[in-house]
C-alpha positions in Angstrom: -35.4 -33.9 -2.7 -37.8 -31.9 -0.5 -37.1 -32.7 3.4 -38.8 -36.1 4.5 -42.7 -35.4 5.6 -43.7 -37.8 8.9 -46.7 -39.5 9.3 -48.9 -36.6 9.0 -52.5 -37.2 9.5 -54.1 -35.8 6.2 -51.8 -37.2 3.3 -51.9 -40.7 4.8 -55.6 -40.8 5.3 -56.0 -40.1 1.3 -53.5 -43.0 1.5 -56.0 -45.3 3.3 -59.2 -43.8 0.8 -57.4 -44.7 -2.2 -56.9 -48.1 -0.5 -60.3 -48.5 0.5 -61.7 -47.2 -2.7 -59.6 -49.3 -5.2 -60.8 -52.4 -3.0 -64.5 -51.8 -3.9 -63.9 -51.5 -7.2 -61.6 -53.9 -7.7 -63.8 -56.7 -5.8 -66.7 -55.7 -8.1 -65.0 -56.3 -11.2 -62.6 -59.5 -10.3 -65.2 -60.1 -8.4 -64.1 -60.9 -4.7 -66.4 -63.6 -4.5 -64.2 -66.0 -7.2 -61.0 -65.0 -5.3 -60.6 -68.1 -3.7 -62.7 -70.7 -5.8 -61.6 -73.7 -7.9 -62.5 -71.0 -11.4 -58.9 -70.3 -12.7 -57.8 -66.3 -14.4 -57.2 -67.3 -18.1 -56.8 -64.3 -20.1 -53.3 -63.7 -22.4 -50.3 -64.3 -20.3 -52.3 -65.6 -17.0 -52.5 -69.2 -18.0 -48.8 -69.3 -19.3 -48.2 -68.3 -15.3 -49.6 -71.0 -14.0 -48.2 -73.5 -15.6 -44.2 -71.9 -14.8 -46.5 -72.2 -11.2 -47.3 -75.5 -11.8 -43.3 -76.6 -12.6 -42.1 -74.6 -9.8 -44.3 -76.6 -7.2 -43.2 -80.1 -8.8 -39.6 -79.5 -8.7 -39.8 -78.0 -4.9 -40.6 -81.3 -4.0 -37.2 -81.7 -5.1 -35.6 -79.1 -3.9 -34.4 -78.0 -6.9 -35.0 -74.8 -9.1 -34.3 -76.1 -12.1 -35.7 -79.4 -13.6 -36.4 -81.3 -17.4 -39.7 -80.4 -18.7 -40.7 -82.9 -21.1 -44.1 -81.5 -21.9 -42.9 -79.1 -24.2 -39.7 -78.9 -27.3 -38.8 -82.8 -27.2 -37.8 -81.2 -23.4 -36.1 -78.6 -22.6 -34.6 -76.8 -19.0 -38.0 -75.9 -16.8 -38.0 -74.1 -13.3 -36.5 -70.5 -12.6 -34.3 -70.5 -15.5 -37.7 -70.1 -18.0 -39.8 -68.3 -15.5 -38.9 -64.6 -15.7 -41.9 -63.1 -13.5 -43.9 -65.5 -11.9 -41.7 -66.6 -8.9 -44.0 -64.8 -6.2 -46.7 -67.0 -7.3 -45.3 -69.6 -7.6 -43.3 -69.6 -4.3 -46.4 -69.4 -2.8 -47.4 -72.6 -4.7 -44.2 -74.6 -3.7 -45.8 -73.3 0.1 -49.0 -74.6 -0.3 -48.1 -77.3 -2.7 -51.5 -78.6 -3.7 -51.7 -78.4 -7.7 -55.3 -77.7 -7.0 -54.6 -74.1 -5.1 -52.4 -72.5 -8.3 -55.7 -71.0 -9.8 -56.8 -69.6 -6.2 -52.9 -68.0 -5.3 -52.2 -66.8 -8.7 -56.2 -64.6 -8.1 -55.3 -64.1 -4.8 -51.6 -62.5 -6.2 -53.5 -60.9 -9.4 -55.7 -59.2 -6.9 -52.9 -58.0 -4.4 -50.9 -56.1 -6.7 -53.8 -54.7 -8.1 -55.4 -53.3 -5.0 -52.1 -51.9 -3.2 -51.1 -50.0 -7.0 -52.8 -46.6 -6.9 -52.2 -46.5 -2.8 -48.5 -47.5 -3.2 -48.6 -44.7 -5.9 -50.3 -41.8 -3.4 -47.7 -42.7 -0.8 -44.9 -42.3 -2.9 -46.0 -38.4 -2.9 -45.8 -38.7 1.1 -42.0 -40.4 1.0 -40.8 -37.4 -1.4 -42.2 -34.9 0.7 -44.4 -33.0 -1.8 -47.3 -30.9 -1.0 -50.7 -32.6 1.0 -53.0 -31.8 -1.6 -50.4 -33.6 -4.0 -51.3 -36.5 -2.3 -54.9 -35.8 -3.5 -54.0 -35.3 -6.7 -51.8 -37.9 -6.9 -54.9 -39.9 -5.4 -56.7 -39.1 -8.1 -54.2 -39.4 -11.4 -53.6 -43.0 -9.8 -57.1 -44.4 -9.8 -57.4 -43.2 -13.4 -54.1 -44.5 -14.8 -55.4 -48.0 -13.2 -58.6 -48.1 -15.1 -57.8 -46.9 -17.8 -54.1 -46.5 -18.8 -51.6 -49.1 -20.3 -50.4 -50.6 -16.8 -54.7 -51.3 -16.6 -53.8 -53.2 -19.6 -51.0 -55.6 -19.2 -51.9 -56.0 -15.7 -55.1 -58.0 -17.1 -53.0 -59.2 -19.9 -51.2 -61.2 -17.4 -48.2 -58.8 -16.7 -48.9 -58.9 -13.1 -45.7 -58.7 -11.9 -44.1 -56.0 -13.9 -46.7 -53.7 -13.0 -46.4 -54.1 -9.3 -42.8 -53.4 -10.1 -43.5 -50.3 -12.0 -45.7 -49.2 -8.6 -43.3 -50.4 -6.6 -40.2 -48.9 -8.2 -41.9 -45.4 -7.6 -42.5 -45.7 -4.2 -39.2 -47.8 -3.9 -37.2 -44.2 -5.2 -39.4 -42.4 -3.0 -38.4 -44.0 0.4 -34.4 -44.3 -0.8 -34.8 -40.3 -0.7 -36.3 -40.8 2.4 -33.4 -43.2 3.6 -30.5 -40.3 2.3 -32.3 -37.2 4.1 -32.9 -39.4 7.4 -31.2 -42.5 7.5 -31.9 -45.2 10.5 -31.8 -48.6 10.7 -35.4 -49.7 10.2 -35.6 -47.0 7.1 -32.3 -48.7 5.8 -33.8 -51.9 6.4 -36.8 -51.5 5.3 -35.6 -50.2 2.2 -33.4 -53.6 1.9 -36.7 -56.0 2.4 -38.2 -53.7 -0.4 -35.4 -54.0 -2.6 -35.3 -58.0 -2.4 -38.8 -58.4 -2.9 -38.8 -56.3 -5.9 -35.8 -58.4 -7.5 -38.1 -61.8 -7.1 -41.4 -60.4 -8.4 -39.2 -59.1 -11.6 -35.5 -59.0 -12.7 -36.4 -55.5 -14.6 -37.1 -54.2 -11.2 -33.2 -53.7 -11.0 -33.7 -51.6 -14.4 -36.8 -49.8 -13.6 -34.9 -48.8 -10.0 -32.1 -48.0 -11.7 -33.5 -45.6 -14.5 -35.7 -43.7 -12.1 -33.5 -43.2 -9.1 -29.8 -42.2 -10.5 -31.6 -38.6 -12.1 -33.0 -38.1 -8.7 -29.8 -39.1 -7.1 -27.6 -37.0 -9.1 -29.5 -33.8 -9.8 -29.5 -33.3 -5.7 -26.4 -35.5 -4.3 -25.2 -32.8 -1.4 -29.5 -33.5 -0.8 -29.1 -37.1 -0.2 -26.3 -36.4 2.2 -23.7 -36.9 -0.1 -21.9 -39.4 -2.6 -20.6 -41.4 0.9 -24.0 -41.4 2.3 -25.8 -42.5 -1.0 -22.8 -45.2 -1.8 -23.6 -46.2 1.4 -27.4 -47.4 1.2 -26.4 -48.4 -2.5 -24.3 -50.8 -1.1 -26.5 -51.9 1.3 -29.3 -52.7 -1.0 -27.0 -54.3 -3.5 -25.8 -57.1 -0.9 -29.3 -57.7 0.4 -30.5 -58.8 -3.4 -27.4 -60.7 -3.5 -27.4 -62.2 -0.6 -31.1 -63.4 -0.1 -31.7 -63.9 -3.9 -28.6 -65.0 -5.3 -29.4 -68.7 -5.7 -32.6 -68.2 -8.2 -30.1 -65.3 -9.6 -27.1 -67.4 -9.9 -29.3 -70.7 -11.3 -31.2 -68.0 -14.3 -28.3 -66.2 -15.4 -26.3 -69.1 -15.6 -28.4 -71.4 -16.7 -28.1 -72.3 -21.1 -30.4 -70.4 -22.9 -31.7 -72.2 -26.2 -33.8 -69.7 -28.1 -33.3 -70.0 -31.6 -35.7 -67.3 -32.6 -36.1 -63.5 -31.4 -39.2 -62.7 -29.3 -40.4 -59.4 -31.3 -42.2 -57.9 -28.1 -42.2 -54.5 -27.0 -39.0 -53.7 -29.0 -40.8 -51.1 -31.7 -38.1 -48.0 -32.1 -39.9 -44.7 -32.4 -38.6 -41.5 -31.9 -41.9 -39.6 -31.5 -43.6 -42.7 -28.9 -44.2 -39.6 -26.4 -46.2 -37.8 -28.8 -48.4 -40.7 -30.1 -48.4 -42.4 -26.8 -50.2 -39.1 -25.2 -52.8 -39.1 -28.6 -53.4 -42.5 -27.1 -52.8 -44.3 -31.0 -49.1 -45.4 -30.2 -47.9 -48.7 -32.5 -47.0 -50.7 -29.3 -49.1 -53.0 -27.1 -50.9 -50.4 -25.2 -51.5 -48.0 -27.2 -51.2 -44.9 -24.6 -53.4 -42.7 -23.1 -55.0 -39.2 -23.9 -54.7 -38.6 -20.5 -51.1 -38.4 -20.6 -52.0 -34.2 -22.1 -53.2 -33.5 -18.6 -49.7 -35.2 -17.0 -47.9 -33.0 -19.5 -49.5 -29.7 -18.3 -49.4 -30.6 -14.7 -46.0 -31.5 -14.5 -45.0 -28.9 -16.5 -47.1 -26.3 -14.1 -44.9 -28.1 -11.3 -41.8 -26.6 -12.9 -43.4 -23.4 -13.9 -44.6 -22.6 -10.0 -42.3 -24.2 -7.3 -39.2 -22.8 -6.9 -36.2 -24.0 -4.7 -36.0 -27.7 -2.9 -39.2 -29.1 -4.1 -38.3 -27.4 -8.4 -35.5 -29.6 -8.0 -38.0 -32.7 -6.7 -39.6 -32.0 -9.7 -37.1 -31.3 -12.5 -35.1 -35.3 -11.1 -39.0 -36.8 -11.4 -39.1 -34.8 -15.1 -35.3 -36.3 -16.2 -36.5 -39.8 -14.8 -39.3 -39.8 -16.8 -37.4 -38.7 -20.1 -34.4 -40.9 -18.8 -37.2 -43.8 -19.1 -38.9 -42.7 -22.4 -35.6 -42.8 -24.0 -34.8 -46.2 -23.1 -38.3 -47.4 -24.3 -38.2 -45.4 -27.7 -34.3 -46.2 -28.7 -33.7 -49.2 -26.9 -35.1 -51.5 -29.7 -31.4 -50.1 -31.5 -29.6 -52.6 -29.2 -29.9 -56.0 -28.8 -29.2 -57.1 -25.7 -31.7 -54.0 -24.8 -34.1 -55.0 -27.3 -34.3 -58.4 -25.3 -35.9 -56.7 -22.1 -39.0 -55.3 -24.3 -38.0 -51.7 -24.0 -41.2 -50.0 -25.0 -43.1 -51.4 -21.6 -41.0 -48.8 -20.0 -42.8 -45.7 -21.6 -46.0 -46.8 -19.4 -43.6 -46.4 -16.2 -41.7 -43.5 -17.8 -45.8 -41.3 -17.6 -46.2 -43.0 -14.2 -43.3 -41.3 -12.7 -44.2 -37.7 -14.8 -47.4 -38.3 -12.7 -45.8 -37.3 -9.9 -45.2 -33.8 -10.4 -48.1 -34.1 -12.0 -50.1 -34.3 -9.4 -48.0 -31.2 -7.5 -48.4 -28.9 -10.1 -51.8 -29.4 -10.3 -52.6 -28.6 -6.7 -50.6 -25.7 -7.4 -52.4 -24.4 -10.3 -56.0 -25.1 -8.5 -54.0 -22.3 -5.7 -52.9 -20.3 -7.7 -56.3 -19.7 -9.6 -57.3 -17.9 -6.3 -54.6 -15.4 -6.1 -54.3 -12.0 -7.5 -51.7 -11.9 -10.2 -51.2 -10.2 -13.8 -53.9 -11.2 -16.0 -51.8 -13.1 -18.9 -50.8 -15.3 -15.9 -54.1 -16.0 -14.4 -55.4 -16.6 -18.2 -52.7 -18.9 -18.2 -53.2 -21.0 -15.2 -57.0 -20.7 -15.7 -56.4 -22.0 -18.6 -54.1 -25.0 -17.5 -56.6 -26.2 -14.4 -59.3 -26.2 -17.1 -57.4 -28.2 -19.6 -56.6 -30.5 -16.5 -59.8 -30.6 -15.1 -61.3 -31.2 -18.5 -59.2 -34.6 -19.3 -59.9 -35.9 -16.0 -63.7 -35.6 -15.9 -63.0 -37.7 -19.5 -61.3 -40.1 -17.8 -63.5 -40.5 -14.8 -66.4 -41.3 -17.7 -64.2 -43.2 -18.8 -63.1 -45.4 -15.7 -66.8 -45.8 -15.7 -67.8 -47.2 -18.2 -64.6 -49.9 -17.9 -65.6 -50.6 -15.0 -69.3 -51.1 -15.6 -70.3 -51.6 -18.5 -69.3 -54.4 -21.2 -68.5 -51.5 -24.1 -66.6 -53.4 -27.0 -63.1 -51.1 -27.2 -61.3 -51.1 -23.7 -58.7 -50.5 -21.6 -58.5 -54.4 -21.2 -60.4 -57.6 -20.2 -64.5 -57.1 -19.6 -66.1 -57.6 -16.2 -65.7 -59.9 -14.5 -62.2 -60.6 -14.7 -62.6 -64.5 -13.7 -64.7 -66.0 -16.5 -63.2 -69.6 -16.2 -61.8 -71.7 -19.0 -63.8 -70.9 -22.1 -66.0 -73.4 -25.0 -62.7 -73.9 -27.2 -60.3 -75.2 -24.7 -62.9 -77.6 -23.0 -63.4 -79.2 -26.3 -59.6 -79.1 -26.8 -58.9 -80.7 -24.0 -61.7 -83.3 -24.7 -60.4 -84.5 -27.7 -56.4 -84.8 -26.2 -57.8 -86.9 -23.5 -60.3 -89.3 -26.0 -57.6 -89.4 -28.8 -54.6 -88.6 -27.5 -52.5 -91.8 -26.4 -48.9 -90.9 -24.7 -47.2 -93.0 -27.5 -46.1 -89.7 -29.9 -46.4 -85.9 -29.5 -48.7 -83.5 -30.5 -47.8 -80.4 -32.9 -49.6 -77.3 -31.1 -50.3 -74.9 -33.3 -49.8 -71.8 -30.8 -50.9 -68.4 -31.3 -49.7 -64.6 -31.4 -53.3 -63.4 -31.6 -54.5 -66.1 -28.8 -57.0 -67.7 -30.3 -57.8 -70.4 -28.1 -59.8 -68.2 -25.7 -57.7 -65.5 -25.9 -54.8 -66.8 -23.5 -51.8 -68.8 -24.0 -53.5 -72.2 -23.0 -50.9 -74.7 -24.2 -49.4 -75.2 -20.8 -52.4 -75.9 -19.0 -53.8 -78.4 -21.7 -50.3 -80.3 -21.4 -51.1 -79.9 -17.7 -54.3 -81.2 -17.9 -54.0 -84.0 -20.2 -50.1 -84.9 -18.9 -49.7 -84.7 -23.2 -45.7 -83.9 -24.8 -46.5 -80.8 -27.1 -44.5 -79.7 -29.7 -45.4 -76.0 -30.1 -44.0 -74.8 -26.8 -46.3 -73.2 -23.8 -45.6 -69.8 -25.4 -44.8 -68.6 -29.4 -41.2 -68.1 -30.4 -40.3 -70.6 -27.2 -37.5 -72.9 -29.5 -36.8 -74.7 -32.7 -38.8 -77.4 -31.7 -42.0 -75.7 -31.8 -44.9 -74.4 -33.9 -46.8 -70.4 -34.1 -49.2 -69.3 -36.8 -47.3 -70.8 -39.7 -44.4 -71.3 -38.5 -42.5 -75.1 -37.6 -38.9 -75.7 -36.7 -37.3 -72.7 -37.8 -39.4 -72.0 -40.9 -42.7 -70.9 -42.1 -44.8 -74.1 -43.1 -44.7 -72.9 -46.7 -41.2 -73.4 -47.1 -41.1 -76.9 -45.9 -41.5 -79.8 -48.6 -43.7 -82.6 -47.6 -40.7 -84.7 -47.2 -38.9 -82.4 -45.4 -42.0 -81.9 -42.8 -42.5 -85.2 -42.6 -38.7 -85.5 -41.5 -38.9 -83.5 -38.6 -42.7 -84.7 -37.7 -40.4 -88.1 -37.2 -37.4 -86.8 -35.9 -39.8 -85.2 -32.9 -42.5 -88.4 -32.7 -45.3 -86.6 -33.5 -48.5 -88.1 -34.9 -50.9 -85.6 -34.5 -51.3 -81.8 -35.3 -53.5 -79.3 -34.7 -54.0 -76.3 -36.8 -55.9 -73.0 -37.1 -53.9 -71.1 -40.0 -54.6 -71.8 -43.1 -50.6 -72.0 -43.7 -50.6 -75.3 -41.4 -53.7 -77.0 -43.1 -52.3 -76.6 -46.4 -49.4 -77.8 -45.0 -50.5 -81.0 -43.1 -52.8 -82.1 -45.8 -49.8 -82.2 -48.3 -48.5 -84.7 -46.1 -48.7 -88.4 -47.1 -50.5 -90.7 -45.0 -52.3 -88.2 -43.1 -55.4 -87.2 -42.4 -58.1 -84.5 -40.3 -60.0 -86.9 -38.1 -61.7 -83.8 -35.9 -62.6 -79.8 -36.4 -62.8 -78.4 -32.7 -64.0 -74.7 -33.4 -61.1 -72.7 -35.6 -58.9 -75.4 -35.1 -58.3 -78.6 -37.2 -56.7 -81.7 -36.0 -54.7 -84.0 -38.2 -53.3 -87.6 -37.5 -50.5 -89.5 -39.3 -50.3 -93.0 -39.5 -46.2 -93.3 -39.1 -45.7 -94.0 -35.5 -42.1 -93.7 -35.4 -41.6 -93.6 -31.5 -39.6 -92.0 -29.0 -36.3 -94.0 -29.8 -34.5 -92.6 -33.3 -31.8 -95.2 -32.2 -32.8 -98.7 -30.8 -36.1 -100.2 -29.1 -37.7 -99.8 -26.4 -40.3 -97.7 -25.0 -41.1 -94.3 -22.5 -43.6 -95.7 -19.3 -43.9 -92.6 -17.8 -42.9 -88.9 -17.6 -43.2 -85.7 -15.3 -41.3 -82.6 -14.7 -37.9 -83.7 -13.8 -38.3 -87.9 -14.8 -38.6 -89.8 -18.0 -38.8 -93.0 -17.2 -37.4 -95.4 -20.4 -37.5 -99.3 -20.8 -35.8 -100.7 -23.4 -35.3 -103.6 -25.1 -31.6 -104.6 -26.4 -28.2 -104.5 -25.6 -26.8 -101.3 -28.1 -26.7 -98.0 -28.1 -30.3 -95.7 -28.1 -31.0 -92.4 -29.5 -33.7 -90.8 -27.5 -35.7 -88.8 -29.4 -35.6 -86.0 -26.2 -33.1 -82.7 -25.9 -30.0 -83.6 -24.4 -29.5 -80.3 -21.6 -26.7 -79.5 -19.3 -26.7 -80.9 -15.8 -28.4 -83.9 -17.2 -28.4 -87.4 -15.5 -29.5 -90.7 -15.3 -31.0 -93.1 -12.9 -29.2 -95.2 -12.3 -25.9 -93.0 -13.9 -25.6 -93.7 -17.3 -23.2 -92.2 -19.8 -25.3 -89.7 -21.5 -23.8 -88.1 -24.8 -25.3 -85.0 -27.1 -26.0 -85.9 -30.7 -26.5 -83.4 -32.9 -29.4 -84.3 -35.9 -30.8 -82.7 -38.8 -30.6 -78.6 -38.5 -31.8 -78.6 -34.5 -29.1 -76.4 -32.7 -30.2 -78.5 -29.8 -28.9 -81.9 -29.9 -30.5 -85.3 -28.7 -29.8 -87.7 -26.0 -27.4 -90.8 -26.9 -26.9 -93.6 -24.3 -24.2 -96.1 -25.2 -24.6 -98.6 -23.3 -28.3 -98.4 -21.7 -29.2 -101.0 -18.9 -33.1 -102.3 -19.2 -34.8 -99.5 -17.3 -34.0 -95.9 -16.2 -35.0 -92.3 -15.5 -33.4 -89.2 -16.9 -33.6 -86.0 -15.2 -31.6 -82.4 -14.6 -29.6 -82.8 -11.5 -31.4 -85.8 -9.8 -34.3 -87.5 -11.7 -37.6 -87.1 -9.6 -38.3 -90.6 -7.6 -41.2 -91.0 -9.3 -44.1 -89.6 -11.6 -47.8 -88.9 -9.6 -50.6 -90.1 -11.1 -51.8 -86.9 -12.0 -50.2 -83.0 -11.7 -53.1 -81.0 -13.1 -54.2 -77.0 -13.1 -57.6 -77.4 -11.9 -58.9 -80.8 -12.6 -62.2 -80.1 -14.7 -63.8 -81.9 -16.8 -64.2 -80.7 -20.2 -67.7 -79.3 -21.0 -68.1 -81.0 -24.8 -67.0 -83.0 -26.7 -65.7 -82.0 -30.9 -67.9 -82.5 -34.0 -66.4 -84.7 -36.6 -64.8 -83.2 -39.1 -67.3 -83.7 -41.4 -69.5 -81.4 -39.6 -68.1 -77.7 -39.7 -70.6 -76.3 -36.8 -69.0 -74.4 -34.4 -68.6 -76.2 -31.4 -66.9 -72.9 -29.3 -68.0 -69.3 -28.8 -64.3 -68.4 -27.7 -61.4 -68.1 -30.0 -60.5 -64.5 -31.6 
């Protein structure tokens, strides 16, 4: 890499403007008032957040990472284990620990990582030690990727914390270079703190660092001082993650993992992703950018005009960026790969090509001034245009994102805090009016997030202290329910009979449904009937009430993340119709056996010899259940029509 750049005065003062502007806009369009009011962020993945927020502050009254959720699958291991990149937030939560403060730290979070981005972006031209006016440029590209590129995009969808990462990897690489050329303590130590934080807002951090810093590593070793010198920070950072976040490490990778069915996220295999992701009409969830042309030319000018130190900045930044496209195009191939949605990595793989970028096109706005043959001036005339072009397009565009409430976007429409909408207050009126905590309710969850366009399930379990079947997001276990699909099997494939097996293996007496797949389904069953239509969705009620015991007598008085509390009635042995998990115990300590029933790869809980009343929980059950551990406590704005009466009673839902 180029020689490390100080604190210069110019560079770090566009620094500070891209700070200050991003804040404006970004408190117009949040807006800055709702930052820390009782209105939660529900949009896609925010609301799933909260809820792993929500789990994570109930067991730290435990001290314990891991904990029985019983809200969700017949129960199933909650805490760190099944909370991939919300532990930021909801450390924060276990800090504060009031239930009521999860909607304002997850804004508050949501709002961080979106104002410190494009800034974290600029300085990351400062660290390498590009040109000044890169800085500018770089300025510039940022603030337009933001508003209007993919990481605008899963940022809103709820993504928050793998796009700080992507930020923060960038500027993470830039400072390691800076570490190499000049190493000292604080840099070294800095680097460390940087390193650690980026391992707890995301484990793909260690990916993303990895992908983007070993071409810029290896391209220049005898640069970075040397394979001593650069095992020697590596080292260094390596024991920091392991030392300060090796307990949540230790308790996810070794923690079971139950998934019986594939997420198919982000794992799309396509050779030509770079070209379609620059016409902005890629197959994957964001699509791409046409603004990714003007990255192409400018980085490319970058390797056309600089020569020496800074060519070879440029060409590690241009392998880093293939190094990354590759892994998001081909990684769907493998497996294990396929598992850490490769194609979100293209987004950070035209981040990083934004770097030299923004150096060549400083350069070619200089160069435009200097006398040189004519097929060259044509040529970098013709690049600057070409550059200058796409970015006024883009500055129209950020625009009218920003502003306006157009219909095709970049992502959510202003403001970003809109509150919970129509659908789930009726949703959630209905579970608290007819919803006793005798059986479970089948959830119907959805891939195109119907129910106001977020994953709601976990804050309506939240909010109405309800056992789901359906899990808090699709494809979450066998016990669980998405667009059609049931334990294991599309709806269609089930028999009455055999449905009605597993509706009584899992205590559930009432369903709601908004495919056509589960209607058809639930209305082949016997005995069971729609009582209420709430918007798109239609809820069903059986009259079985098998219970929670598939063995035995008895009842369940009470439960909460990390307790079920059980009475029962009897002297033989009970089948509990809940997921037996590892590290499970009872209170007091009972003998507690797996059973394995029906086709469920995950077994049931089988006490032999129960006493009258106990508690079962992961670890140590909880000492007792609150009266109430709700996101937000609101009260539902209306009530559902009858199903008789088809009017819409929601304008949310597609």
């Amino acid at each position: 890499m180029a020689s490390d750049v100080g604190m210069a005065r110019s560079p770090w003062a566009i620094v500070i403007a891209t700070l200050a502007t991003q804040f404006v806009l970004q408190s117009w369009f949040f807006p800055i008032a709702e930052l820390f009011t009782a209105t939660p962020l529900y949009y896609i993945d925010s609301p799933f957040h909260q809820y792993q927020m929500e789990v994570a502050r109930q067991l730290c009254h435990q001290h314990a990472l891991v904990g029985y959720d019983p809200f969700f699958a017949a129960g199933y291991l909650g805490g760190v284990t099944f909370n991939a990149s919300a532990k930021v937030p909801a450390l924060a939560a276990c800090i504060v620990d009031n239930p009521d403060a999860v909607a304002a730290i997850y804004k508050v979070f949501s709002f961080a990582m979106a104002l410190l981005a494009p800034a974290a972006f600029a300085a990351a031209t400062v660290w390498m030690g590009l040109p000044r006016r890169a800085t500018a440029c770089a300025a510039v590209f940022g603030l337009l990727l933001w508003w209007t590129g993919p990481m605008r995009w899963y940022h809103t969808a709820g993504l928050v914390s793998y796009v700080a990462v992507a930020y923060g990897v960038i500027a993470f690489a830039a400072a390691y270079t800076c570490v190499c050329h000049r190493p000292t303590a604080l840099r070294l130590l800095g680097l460390m703190l940087g390193a650690v934080f980026g391992t707890l807002l995301h484990p793909l951090f260690a990916v993303a660092a990895l992908l983007v810093c070993a071409p810029i590593v290896f391209l220049d070793v005898r640069g970075h001082g040397g394979w001593r010198r650069v095992a020697g920070v590596s080292i260094a950072v390596v024991a920091a993650v392991l030392v300060v976040d090796g307990p949540w490490l230790y308790a996810s990778l070794h923690g079971p993992n139950f998934a019986t069915v594939e997420q198919p996220y982000q794992r799309l295999v396509d050779p030509w992703l770079f070209v379609h992701e620059a016409l902005g009409r890629a197959q994957t969830a964001s699509a791409g950018s046409r603004l990714y042309l003007a990255l192409l030319i400018g980085a490319g000018a970058a390797l056309w005009l600089s020569s020496g130190p800074l060519r070879r900045s440029f060409a590690a930044l241009w392998m880093a960026s293939a190094l990354l496209m590759l892994w998001a195009s081909f990684g769907g191939l493998s497996k294990p790969i396929a598992a850490l949605q490769p194609n979100r990595f293209s987004a950070l793989a035209w981040l990083v090509l934004a770097l030299p970028a923004s150096g060549g096109t400083c350069m070619l706005l200089e160069q435009v001034r200097m006398r040189q043959a004519a097929w060259r001036r044509a040529a970098i005339a013709a690049g600057a245009l070409a550059i200058a072009a796409l970015s006024l397009l883009f500055v129209r565009e950020a625009g009218i994102e920003i502003f306006t409430q157009r219909s095709g976007r970049y992502a959510v429409a202003p403001p970003e805090v809109k509150g919970e909408g129509a659908l789930s207050n009726a949703l959630v009126a209905w579970l608290r009016a007819n919803i006793d905590p005798s059986a479970r309710v089948l959830f119907e969850t959805s891939l195109a997030r119907i129910h106001d366009r977020a994953h709601m399930a976990g804050i309506y379990a939240l909010q109405t202290q309800r056992e789901f079947i359906g899990g808090p997001y699709p494809f979450t276990d066998f016990a669980s329910a998405w667009d059609g699909v049931a334990f294991g099997q599309p709806l269609q494939r089930r028999s009455p009979g055999e449905l009605s097996r597993y509706l009584d293996l899992y205590n559930v007496r009432w369903m709601l449904c908004h495919t056509s797949a589960c209607r058809s389904a639930m209305e082949a069953l016997p005995d069971t009937r729609p009582v209420a239509v709430i918007d798109a969705i239609t809820a069903y009620e059986r009259r079985q009430q098998p219970g929670y015991f598939a063995l035995g007598t008895g009842e369940v008085l009470a439960r909460c993340v990390n307790r079920v509390e059980v009475s029962v009635q009897g002297a033989g042995p009970v089948v509990l119709k809940y997921h037996w998990v590892p590290g499970l115990v009872s209170d007091p300590p009972l003998t507690i056996e797996p059973l394995q029933v029906l086709d469920d790869p995950r077994p049931l809980i089988r006490i032999e010899r129960p006493v009258p009343r106990f508690a079962i929980g992961v670890g140590r059950p909880a000492d007792r259940c609150a009266s109430s551990a709700e996101v937000g406590r609101r009260r539902p704005a209306a009530a559902p029509k009858p199903p008789g009466d088809q009017t819409s009673t929601s304008s949310g839902g597609g």
